[in-house]
Every structure is written in C-alpha cells, then in structure tokens.
Backbone as CSV, one residue per row, in Angstrom:
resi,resn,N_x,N_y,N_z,CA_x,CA_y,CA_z,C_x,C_y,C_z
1,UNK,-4.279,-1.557,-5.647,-5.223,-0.473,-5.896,-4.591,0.874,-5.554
2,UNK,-4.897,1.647,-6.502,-4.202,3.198,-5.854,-5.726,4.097,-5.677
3,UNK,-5.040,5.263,-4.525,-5.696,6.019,-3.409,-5.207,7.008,-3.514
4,UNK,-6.082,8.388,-3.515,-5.709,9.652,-3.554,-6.296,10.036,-2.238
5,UNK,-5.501,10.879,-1.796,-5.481,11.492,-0.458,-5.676,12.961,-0.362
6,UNK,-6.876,13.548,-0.315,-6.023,14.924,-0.276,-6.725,15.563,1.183
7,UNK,-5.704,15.901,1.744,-5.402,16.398,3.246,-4.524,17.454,3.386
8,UNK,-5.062,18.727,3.654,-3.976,19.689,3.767,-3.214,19.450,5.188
9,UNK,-3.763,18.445,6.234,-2.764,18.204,7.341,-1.638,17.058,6.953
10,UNK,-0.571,18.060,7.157,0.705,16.731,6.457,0.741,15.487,7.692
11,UNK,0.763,15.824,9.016,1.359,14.555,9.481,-0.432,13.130,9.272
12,UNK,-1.313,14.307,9.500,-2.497,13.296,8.694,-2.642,12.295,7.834
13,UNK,-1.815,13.432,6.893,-1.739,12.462,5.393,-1.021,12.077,5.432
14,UNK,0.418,11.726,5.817,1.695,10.912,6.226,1.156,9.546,6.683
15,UNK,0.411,10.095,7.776,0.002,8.716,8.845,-0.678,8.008,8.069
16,UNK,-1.419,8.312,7.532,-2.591,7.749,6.305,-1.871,6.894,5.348
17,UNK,-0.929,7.610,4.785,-0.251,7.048,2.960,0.738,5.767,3.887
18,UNK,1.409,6.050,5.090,2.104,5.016,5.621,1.589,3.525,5.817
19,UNK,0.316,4.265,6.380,-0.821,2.693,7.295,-1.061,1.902,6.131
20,UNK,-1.650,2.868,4.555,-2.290,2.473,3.584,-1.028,1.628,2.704
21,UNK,-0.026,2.267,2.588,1.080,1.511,1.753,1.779,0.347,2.540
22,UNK,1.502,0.555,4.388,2.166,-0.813,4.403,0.544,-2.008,3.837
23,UNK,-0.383,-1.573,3.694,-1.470,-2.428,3.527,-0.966,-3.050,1.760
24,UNK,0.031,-2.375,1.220,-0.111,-2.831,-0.211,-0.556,-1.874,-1.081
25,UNK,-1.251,-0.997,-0.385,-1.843,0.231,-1.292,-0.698,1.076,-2.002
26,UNK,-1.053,1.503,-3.425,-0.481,2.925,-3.966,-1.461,4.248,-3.667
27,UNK,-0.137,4.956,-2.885,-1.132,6.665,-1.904,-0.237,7.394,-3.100
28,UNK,-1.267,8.347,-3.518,-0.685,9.284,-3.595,-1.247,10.439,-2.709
29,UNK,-0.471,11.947,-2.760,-1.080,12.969,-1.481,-1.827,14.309,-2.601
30,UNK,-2.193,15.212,-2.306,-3.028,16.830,-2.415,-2.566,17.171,-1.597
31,UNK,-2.483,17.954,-1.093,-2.844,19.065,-0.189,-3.532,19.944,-0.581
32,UNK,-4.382,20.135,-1.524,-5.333,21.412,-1.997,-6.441,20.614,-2.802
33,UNK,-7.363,21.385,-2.825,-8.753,20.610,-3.741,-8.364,20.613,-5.023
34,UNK,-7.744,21.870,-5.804,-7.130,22.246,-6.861,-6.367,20.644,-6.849
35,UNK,-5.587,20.750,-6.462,-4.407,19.661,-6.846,-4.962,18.298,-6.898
36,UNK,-6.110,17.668,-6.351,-6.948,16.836,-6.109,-6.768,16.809,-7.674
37,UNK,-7.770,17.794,-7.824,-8.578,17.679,-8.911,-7.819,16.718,-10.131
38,UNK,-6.562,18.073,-10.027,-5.614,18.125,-11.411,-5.126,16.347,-11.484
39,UNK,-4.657,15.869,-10.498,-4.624,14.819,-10.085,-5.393,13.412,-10.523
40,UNK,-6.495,13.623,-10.179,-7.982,12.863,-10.413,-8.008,13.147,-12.119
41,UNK,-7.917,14.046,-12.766,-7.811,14.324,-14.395,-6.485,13.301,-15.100
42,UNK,-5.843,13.079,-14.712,-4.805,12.215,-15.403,-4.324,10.948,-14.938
43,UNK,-4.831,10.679,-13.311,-4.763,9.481,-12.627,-6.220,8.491,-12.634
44,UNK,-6.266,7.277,-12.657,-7.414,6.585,-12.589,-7.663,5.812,-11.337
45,UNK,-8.437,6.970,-10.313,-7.826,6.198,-9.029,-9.411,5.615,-8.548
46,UNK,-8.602,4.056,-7.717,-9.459,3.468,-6.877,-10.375,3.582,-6.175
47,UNK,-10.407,5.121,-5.183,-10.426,5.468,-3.975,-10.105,6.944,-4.099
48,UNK,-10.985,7.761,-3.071,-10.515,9.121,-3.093,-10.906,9.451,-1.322
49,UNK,-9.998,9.727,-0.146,-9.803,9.680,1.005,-10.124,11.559,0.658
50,UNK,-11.067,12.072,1.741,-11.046,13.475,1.228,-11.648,14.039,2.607
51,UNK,-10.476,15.115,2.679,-10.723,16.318,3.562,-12.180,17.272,3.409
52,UNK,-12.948,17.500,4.529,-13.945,18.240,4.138,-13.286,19.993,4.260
53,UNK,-12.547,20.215,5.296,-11.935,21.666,5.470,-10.847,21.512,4.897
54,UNK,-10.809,21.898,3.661,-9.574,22.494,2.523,-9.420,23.918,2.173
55,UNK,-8.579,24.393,1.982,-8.062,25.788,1.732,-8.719,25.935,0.980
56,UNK,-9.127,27.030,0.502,-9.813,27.894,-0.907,-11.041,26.711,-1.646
57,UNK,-10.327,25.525,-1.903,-11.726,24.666,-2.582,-11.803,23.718,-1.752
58,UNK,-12.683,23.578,-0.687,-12.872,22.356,0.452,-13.612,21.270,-0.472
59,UNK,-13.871,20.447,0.464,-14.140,19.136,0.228,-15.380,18.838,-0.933
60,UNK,-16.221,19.333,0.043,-17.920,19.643,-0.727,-17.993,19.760,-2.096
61,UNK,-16.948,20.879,-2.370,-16.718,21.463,-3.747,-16.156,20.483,-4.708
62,UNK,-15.223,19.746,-4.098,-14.487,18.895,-4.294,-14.995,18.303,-5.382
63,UNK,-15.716,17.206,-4.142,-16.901,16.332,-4.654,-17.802,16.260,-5.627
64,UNK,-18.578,17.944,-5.679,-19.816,18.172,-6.745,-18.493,17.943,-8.028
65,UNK,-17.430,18.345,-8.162,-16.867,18.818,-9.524,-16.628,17.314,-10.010
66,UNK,-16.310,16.840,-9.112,-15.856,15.375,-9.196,-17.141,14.517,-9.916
67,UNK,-18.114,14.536,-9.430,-19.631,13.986,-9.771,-20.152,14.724,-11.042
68,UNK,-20.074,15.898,-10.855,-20.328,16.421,-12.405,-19.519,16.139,-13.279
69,UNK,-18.535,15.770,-13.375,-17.799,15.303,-14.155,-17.788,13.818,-14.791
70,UNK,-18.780,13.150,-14.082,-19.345,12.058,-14.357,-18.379,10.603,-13.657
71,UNK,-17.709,11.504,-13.181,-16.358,10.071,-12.019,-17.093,9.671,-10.892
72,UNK,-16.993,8.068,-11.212,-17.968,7.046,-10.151,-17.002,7.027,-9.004
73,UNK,-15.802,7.116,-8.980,-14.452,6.600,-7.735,-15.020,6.928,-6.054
74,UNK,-15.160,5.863,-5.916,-15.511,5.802,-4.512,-15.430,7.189,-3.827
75,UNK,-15.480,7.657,-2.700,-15.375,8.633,-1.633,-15.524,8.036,-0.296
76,UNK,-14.262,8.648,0.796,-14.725,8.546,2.007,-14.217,10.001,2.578
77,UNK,-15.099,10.696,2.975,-14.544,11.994,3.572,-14.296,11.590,5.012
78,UNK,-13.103,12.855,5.622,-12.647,12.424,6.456,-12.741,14.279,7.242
79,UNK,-13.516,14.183,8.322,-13.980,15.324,8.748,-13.533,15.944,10.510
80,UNK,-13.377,17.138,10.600,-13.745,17.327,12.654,-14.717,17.309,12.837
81,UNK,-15.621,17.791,11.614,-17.241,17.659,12.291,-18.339,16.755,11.759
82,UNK,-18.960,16.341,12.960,-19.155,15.322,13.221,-20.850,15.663,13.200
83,UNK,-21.628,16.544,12.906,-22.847,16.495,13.262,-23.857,15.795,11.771
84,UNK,-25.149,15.496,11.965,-25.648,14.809,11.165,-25.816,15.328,9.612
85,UNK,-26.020,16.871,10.240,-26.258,17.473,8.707,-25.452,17.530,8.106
86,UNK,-23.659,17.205,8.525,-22.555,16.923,7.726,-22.830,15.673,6.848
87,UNK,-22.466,15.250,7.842,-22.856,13.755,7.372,-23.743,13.169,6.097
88,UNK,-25.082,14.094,6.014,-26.233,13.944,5.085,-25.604,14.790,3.836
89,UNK,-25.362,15.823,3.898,-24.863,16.672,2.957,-24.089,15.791,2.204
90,UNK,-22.839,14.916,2.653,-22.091,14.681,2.760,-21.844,12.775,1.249
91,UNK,-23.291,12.629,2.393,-24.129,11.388,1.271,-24.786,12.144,0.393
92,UNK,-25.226,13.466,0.310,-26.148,13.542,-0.885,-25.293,13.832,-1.625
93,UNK,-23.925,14.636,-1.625,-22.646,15.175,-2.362,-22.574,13.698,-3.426
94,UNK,-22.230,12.271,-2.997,-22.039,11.118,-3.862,-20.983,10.895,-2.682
95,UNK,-20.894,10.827,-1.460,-19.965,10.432,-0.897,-20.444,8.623,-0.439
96,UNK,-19.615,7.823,-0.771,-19.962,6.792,0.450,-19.593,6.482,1.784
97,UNK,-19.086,6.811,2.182,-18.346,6.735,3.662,-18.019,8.210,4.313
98,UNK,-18.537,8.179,5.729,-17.714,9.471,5.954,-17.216,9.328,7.399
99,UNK,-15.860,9.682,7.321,-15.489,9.143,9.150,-15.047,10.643,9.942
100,UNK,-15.336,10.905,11.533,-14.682,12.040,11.662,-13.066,11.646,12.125
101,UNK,-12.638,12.784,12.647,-11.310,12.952,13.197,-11.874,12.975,14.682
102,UNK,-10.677,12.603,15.388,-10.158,11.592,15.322,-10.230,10.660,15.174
103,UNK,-9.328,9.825,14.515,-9.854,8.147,14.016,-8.829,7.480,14.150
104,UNK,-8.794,5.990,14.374,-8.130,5.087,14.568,-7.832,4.107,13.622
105,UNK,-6.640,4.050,12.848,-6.047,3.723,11.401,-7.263,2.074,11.631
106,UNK,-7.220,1.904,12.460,-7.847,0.767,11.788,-9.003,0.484,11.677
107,UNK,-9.758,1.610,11.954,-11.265,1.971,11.698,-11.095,2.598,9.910
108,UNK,-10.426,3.306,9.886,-9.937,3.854,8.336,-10.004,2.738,7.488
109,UNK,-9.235,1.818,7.671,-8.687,0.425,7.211,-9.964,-0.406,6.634
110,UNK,-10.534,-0.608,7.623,-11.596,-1.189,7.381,-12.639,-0.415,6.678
111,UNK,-12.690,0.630,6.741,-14.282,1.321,6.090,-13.384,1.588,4.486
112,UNK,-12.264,1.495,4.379,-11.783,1.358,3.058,-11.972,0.158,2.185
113,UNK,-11.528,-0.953,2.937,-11.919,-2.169,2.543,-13.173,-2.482,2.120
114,UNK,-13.652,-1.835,3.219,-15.901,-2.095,2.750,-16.070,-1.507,1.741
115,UNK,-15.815,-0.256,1.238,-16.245,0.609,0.460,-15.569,-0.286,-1.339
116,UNK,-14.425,-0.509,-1.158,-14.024,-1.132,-2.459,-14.507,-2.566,-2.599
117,UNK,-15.279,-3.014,-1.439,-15.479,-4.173,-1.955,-16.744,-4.229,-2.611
118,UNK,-17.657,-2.594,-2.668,-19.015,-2.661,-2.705,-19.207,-2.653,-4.789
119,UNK,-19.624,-3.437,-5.020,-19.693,-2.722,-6.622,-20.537,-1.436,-7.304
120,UNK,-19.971,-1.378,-7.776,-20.623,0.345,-8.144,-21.779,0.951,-8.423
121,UNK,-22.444,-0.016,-8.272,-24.169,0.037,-8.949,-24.805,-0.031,-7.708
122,UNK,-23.827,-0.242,-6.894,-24.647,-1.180,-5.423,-24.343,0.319,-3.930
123,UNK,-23.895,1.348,-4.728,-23.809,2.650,-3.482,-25.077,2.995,-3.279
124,UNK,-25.015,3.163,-1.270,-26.374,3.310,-1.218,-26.956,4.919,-1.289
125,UNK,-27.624,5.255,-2.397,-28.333,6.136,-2.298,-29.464,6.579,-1.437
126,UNK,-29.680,5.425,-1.201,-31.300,4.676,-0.784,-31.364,3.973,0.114
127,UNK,-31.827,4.156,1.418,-32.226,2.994,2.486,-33.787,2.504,2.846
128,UNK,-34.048,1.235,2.549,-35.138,1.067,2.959,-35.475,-0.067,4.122
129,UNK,-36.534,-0.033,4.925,-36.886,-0.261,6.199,-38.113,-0.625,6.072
130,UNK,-38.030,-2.055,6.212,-39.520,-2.126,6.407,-40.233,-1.712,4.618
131,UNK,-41.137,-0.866,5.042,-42.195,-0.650,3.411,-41.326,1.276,3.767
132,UNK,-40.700,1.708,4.273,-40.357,3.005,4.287,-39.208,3.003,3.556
133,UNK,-38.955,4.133,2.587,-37.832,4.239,2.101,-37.170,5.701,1.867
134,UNK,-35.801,5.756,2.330,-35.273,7.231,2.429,-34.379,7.581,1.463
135,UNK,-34.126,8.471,0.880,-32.878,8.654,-0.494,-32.140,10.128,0.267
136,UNK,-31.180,9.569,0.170,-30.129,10.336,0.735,-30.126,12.002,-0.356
137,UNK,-30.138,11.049,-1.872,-29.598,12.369,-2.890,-30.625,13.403,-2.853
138,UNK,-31.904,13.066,-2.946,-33.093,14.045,-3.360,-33.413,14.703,-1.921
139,UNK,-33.838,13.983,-1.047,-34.115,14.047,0.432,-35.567,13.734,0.263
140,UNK,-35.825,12.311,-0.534,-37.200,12.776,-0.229,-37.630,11.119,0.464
141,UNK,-38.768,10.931,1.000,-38.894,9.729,2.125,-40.208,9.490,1.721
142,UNK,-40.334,8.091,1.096,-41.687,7.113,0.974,-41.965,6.138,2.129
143,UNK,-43.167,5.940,2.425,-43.820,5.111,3.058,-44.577,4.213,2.545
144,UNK,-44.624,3.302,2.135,-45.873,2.374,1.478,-45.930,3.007,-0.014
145,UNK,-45.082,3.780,-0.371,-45.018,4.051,-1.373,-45.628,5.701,-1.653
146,UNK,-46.050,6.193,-0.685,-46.750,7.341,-0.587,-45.477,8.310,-0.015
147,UNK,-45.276,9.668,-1.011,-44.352,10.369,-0.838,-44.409,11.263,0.936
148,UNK,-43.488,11.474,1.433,-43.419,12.115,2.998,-42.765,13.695,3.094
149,UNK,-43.472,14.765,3.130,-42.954,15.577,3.499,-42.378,16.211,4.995
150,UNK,-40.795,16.121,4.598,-40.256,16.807,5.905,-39.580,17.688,6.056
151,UNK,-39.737,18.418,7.279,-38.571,19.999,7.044,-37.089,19.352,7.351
152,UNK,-36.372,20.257,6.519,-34.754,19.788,7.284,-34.573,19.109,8.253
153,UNK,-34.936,19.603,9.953,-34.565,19.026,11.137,-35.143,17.783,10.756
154,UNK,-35.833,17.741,10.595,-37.035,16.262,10.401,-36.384,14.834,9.882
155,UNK,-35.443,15.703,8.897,-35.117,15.043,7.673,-33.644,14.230,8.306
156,UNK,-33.064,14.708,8.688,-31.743,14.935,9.890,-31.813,14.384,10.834
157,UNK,-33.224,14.200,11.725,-33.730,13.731,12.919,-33.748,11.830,12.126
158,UNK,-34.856,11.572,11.190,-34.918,10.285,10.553,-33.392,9.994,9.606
159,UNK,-32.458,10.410,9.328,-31.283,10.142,8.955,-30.569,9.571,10.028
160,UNK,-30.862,10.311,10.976,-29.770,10.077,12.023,-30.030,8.537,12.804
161,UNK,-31.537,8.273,12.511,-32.022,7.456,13.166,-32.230,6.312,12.461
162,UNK,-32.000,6.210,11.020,-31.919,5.387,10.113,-30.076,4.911,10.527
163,UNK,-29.423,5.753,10.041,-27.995,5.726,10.484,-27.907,4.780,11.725
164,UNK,-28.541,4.666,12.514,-28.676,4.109,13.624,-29.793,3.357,14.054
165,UNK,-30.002,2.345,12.540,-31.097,1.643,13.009,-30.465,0.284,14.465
166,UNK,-31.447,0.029,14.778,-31.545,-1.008,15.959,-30.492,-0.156,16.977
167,UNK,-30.277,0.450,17.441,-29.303,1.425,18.444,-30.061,2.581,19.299
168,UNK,-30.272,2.246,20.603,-31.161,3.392,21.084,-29.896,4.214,21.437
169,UNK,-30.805,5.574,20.937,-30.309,6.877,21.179,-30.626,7.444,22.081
170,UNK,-30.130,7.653,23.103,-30.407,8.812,24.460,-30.513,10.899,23.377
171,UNK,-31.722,10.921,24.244,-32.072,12.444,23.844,-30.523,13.416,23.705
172,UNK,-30.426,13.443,24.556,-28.788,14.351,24.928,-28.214,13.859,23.383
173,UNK,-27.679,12.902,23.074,-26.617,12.662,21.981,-28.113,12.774,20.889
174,UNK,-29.077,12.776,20.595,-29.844,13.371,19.209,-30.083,14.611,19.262
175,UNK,-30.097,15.477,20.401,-30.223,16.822,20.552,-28.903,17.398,19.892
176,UNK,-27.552,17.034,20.424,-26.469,17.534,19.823,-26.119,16.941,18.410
177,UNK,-26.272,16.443,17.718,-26.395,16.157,16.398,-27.206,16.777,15.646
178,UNK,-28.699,16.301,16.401,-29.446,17.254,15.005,-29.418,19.057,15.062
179,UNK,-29.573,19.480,16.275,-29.454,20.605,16.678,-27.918,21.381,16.751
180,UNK,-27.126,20.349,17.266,-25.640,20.790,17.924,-25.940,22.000,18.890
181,UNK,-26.559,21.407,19.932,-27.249,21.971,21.452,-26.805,21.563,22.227
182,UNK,-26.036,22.165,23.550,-26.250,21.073,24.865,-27.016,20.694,24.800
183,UNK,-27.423,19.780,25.315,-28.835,19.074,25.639,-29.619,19.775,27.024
184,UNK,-30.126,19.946,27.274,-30.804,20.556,28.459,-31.842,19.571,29.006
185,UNK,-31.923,19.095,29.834,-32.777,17.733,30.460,-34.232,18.341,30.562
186,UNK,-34.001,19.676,31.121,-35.623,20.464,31.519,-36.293,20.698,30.314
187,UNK,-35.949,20.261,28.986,-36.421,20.811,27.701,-36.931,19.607,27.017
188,UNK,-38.088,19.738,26.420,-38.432,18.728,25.576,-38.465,19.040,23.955
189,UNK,-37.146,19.291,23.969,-37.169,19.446,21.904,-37.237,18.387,21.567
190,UNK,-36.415,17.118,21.770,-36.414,16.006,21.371,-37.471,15.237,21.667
191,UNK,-38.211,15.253,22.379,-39.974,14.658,22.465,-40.719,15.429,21.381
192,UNK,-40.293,16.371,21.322,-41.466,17.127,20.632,-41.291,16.655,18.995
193,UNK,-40.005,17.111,18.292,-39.706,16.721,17.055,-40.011,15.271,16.764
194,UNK,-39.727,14.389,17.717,-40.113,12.840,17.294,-41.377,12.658,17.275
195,UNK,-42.284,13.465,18.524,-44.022,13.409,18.196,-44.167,13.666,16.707
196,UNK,-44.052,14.875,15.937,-43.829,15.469,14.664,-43.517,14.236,13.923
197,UNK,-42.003,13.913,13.886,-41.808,12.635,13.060,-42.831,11.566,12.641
198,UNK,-43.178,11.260,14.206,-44.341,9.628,14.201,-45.602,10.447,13.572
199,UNK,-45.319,11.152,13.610,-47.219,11.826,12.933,-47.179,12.005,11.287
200,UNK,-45.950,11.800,11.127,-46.048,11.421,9.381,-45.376,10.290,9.408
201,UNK,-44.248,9.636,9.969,-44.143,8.450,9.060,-44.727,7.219,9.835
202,UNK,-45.125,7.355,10.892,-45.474,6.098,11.548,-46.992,5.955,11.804
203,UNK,-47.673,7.143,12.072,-49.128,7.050,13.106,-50.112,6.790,11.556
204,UNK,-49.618,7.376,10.253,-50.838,6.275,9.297,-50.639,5.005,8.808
205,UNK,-49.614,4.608,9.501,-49.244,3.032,9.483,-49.282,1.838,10.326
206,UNK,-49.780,0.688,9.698,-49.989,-0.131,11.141,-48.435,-0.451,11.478
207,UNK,-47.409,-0.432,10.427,-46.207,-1.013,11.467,-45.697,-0.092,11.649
208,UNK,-44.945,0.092,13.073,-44.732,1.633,13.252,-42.754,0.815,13.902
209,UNK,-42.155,2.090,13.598,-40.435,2.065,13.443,-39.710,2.839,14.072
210,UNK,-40.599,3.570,14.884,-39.866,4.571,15.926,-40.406,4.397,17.573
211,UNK,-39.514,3.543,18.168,-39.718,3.324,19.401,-39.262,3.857,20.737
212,UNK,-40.084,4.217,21.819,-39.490,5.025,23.277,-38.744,3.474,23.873
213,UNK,-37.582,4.029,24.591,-36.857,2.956,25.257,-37.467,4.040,26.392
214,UNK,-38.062,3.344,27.312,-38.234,4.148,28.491,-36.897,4.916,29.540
215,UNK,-37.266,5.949,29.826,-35.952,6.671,30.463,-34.361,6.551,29.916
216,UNK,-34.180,6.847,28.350,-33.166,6.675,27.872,-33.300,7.209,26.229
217,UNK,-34.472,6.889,25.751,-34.273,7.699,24.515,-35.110,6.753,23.393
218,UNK,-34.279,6.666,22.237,-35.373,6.605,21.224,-34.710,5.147,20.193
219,UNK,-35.466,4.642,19.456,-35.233,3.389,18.483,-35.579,3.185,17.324
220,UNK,-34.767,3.489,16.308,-35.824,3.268,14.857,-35.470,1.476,14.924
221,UNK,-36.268,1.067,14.222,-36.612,-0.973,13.878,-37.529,-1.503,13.695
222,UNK,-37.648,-2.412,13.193,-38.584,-2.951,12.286,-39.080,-3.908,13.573
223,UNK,-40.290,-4.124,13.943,-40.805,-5.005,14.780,-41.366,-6.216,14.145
C-alpha cells in the first residue's frame, strides 16, 4: 500500500517514512500542503498521514480541498494540539483518525492499520449510544430520534465524552480540553455545563448516559 506524508518537520517525516517502509509500506514525503496536493492529483494513494500546522496551506485546508474534490483516501492527522475542538473540527473536515505529537511509532502503526482495514462506507461519521446519536459532520445530536440543540461548548463537552465512552473523566482533564483552562478546583464550570448537558440529552429520558463517579468526575455509558 502506498502513503503520503506531508510534514513540514523533516526528521518527523524521516522517522515516519522509515518505521512505515520497514513495515512494507510505499512513503512518499510533502513538505507543503501545495505539494500534498500536486501529489495526491497524479498519485493514487492508500493513506494520507497529515500535518495540521503547515506553512501557507495547513492541514484543515488541506483536507476540505481534498474532500471537495470528491477523494475518499483515508486521513489521519497528526497534530501538537491536542484539545477537543481540534479534534472535532478535525472529524467534521472527513478526517478518520487524529493522533497528537508526541507519539510513539507504534501507536502510529497501529491506528494506520485500523484505519485501512476499515472499508469505506464504514467511516464513522456517526456515533450512536444507546437510542442517542451524534454526527460528527453536521454537529447535530438525536435522542430517540428527536433532534438536540447544543451550543459549541456543549457540543465539545458530549464529543469529548462520547470519545470517551466507558472512561471516567476527572473535571481538571474536561476543563482543559473543552475550555483549555487550568482547571481551578474552587470553580464549578464543569458541574455546571454537564447540569446543562443532562437537561437536554438525558433528564427527558428514562435511560440516562451521563454518570457522577463520586469525587473524581464524570461517565458517559449505557446502563
């Protein structure tokens, strides 16, 4: 299978095309979104490994041109930042995978493997839970089939927590994600926004998916 890389950090993309070609893979490199592109126009590639901070045409951009153009080729962006609304942006762009920096080739390895083994009809746009269902592309969130309005944070707050179903989250690490806040212990943002949350997607429902772990934080799951 061949893999396009585009990383304006050379020893990045070195380390990358090395790990990937001793795997058997054909790498080729970018260093610019431009060159991506030109690239992606005459190559028919497998896989597209993609920088979100690129010179003049970053990642994002990348991507939409790539999707408007009607090219299904996988995506895994490869980012420093790490907060949720990247991340979401990131899935609504047509990305499937997104890992930050620093990373460990064999975390790479593997979320490459997953991603090509998925067939193409089968990317998730869409997660559903229970009778709730979230779409990454539109941003919009059903319950029982009844549409859910939420503001951004909201939207970011239940992503993050979908992202992390069955995994309790301590306040501190959802405060700095959805917010990118210290966390401040004397503050209740994160009580407050999840009250908000459960008051549309859970409190007109008998099964409810957002749970308090006492003195530690929070749980989306299906009971």
């Amino acid at each position: 299978m061949r893999i396009l890389i585009v990383e304006d950090e050379k020893k990045i993309a070195s380390f990358i095309k090395k790990g990937l070609t001793e795997k058997n893979f054909v790498v080729d490199i970018a260093e610019t979104g431009e060159d991506g592109l030109c690239l992606m126009a005459s190559v028919d590639y497998d896989l597209l490994i993609l920088d979100v901070m690129l010179p003049v045409k970053d990642g994002w951009s990348v991507i939409s041109e790539v999707r408007s153009a009607g090219l299904q080729v996988p995506v895994i962006f490869l980012t420093a930042r790490d907060g949720v609304g990247d991340r979401v942006k990131g899935l609504e762009l047509g990305a499937d995978d997104y890992l930050v920096k620093p990373f460990a080739f064999s975390e790479l390895l593997a979320r490459v493997r997953a991603v090509l083994r998925r067939p193409q009809e089968q990317k998730a746009e869409k997660l559903i839970i229970a009778d709730r269902e979230i779409n990454w592309m539109n941003h919009k969130v059903l319950r029982a089939g009844k549409s859910i309005e939420l503001t951004k944070n909201e939207f970011i707050l239940l992503s993050l927590l979908t992202e992390r179903k069955g995994e309790v989250l301590s306040r501190t690490f959802i405060a700095e994600q959805v917010w990118d806040i210290n966390f401040d212990t004397d503050t209740n943002v994160v009580d407050v926004a999840i009250k908000r949350l459960r008051l549309k997607i859970d409190n007109p429902f008998a099964a409810k998916l957002i749970h308090t772990v006492r003195g530690i934080g929070y749980i989306l799951e299906e009971r």
